[in-house]
N, C-alpha and C positions, 0 to 999 in steps of 0.2 A: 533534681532528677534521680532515681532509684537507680544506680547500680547492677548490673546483671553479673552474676556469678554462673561460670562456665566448670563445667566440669569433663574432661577426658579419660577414659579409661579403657584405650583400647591404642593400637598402632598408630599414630596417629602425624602427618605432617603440619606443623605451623609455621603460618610465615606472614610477611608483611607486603601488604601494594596498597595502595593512594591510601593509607591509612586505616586500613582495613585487615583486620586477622583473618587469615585465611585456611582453612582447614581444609585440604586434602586425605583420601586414603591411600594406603603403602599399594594396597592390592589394586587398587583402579589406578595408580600412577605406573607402576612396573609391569602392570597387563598391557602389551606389546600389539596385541586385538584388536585392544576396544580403539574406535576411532577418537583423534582429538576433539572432535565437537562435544562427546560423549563424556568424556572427563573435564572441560570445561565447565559443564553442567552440571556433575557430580561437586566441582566446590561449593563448603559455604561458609559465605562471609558474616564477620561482625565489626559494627564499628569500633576504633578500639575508644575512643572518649566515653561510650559508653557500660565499660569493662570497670568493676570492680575487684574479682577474684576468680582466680583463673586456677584450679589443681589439675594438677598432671599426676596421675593416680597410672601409668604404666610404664615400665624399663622401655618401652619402643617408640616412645615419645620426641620428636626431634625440632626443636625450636630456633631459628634462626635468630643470630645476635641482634639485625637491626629491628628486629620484632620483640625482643627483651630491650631493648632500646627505647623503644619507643610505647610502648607498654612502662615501664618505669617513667619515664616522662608524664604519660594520663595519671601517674600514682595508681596501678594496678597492682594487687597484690597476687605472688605468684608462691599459692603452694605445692609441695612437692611432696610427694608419698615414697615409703619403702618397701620389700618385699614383701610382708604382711598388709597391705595397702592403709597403710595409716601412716597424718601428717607427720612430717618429719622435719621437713626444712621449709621456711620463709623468707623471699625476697621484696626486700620495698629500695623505696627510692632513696637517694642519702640526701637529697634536697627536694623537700616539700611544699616551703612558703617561701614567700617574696621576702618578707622582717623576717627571715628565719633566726640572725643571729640576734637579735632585741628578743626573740622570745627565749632563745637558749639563755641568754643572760638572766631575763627573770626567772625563768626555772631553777637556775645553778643557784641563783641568792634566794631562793624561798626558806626562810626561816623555820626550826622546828616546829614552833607552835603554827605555824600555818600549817605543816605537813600536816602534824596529829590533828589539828581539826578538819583538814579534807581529807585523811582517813576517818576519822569520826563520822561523817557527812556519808561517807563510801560506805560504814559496816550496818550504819540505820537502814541505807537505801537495801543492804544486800539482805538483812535480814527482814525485813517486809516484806520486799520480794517473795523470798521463800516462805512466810507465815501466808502469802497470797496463794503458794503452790499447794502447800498442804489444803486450806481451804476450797479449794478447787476440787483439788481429785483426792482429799482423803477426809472420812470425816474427824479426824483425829482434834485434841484440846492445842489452840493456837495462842491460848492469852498469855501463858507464859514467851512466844516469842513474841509478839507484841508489846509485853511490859519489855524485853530486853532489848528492843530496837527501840523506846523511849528511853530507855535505860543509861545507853551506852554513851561514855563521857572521851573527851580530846584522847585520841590515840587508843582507843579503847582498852583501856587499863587493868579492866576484870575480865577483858578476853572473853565478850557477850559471843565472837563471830564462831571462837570455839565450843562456846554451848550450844548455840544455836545448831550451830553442825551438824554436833554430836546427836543433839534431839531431830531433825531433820532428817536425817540420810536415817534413821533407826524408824520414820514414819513414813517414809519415803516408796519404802519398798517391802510393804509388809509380807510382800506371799514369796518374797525370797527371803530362805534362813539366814541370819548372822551375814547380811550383806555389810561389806566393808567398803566405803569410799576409797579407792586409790588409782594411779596411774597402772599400777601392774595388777593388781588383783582382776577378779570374777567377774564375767557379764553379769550386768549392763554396765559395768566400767567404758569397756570400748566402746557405746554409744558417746557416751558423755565424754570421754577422751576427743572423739571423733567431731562432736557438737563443740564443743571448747577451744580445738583446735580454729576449726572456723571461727568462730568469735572472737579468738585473738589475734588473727589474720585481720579483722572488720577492723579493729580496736585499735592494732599498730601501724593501719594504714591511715586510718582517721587523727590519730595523733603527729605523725608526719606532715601530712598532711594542713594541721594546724600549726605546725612551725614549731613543737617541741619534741624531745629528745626520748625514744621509747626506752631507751636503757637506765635514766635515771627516775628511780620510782617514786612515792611519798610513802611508801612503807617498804612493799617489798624490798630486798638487797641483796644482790647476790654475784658475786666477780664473773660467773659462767652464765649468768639469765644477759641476755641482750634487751630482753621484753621487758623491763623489771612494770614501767609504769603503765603497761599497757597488761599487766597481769594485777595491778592495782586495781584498775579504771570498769575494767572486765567482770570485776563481783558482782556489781550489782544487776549485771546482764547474766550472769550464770543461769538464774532460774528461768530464765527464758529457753534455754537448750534444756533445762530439768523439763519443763513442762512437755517439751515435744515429745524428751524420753517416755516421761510418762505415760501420755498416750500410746506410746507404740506398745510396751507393754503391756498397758489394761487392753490392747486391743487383741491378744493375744497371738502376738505375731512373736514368731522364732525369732530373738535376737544375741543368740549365742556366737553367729556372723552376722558380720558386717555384709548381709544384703545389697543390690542395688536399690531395693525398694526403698529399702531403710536408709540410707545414704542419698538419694533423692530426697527424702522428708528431712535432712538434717542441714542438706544445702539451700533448704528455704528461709535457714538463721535471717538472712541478711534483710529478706523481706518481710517478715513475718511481723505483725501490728503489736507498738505499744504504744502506752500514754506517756507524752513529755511534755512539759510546759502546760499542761491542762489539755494538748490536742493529742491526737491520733496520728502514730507517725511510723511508715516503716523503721526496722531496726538501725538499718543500718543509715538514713539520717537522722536517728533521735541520735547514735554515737557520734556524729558529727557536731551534734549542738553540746553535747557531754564535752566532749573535745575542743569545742571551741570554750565553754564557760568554763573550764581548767585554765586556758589559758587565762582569761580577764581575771581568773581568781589569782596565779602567781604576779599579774601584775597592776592587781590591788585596785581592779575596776567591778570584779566583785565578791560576793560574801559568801556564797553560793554555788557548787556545782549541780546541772542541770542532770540529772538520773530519773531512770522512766517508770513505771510503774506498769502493772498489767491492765489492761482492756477488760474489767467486768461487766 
């Protein structure tokens, strides 16, 4: 079943009854006026088993504990935003599978040559991906990233992910000058900060959720990343939030802010169609079967992880 991603960005009351997220307003609860029938009416619910990500995008936001309770229970991812309205903090569940500690184990003993070869496996899928993006929406020459997603050997040694990059993000956005990929730099950074955030939100909950550990990664490392493996797992999904950016730009839509329109079309990551396993699959269960065949690969059921390809 597909996931529903909830987004809040206004005053907003939540809380929990027979299992049910309940959204009230501040202004219809504290108007003294309006009859009780009248605000009875005005709630609306959602089931919470149905909930995948849930951002709280306002300072006025008020969540009851046994509703983050029980929400962490369905494995609900709950992002949170800061004064600038961009993600900032993520909550998951600390126990996600029934075997959770059999699969921590085989995570902890995966050997290096397994790593580098399921990053090997990660920087082919991410740079296909993006040789599929350019194709798409620019007519730009693709065969050199093509030759280096065949290219690319255990651990990727010649650093194909940084060429590729480097050549991508430079074809990527041609009608803006000397655009530069980063966290702090120039719009459309904060699209793609904004789309990524979500994606890593889909990606830390579906690893959880498979019974391994999102802090330890197979490349990434870092003592301050909590995400390490789920900022792994997430490349080869990147170009799928590039592609949306992309459209919002060629459409020529202002995206100097972060919009509501614009933030509506970035919270459709989770549903938005790719190819995995040869089918047609929303995103956010192709990352569950990515997540699950991580798993059978650390413990050696198989050769393979399952990453998705674009819908041409």
């Amino acid at each position: 079943m597909i996931k529903k991603t909830l987004y809040f960005g206004n005053p907003t009351y939540l809380s929990m009854r027979n299992n049910q997220l309940v959204v009230k307003l501040p202004e219809v609860e504290k108007n003294d006026t309006l009859p009780e029938k009248f605000k009875k009416n005005s709630e609306v619910t959602f089931p919470i088993e149905d909930l995948g990500v849930i951002v709280l995008d306002h300072k006025q936001i008020t969540l009851t504990h046994g509703l983050i309770e029980m929400l962490l229970e369905n494995n609900t991812a709950l992002i949170t935003c800061n004064s600038n309205r961009m993600p900032v903090g993520l909550m998951l569940p600390l126990c996600g599978n029934k075997t959770q500690t059999e699969k921590f184990s085989a995570q902890i003993q995966a050997t290096d040559p397994l790593k580098k070869n399921l990053w090997q496996q990660t920087i082919k899928a991410k740079i296909k991906n993006q040789a599929d993006v350019l194709r798409k929406f620019r007519s730009c020459n693709i065969r050199n990233m093509e030759y280096w997603a065949g290219d690319v050997k255990s651990g990727d040694p010649d650093n194909y992910e940084a060429r590729a990059a480097a050549y991508y993000w430079k074809e990527a956005f041609p009608q803006i000058d000397n655009f530069v990929r980063g966290r702090e730099e120039s719009p459309p950074n904060n699209l793609l900060n904004y789309g990524y955030a979500i994606l890593r939100a889909v990606v830390a909950r579906s690893l959880v959720s498979s019974g391994l550990l999102p802090t330890l990664g197979i490349h990434h490392h870092n003592r301050y990343n909590a995400y390490c493996l789920a900022d792994d797992i997430m490349e080869p999904y990147r170009p799928f939030v590039d592609a949306i950016v992309l459209t919002i730009i060629d459409s020529g839509e202002i995206f100097e802010e972060l919009s509501q329109t614009i933030k509506t079309q970035l919270l459709q990551i989770p549903i938005i169609d790719v190819m995995i396993n040869g089918r047609k699959s929303p995103l956010m269960v192709a990352v569950s079967q990515t997540t699950s065949s991580l798993v059978q690969c650390f413990e050696g059921k198989l050769r393979k992880i399952k990453y998705p390809e674009f819908v041409m």
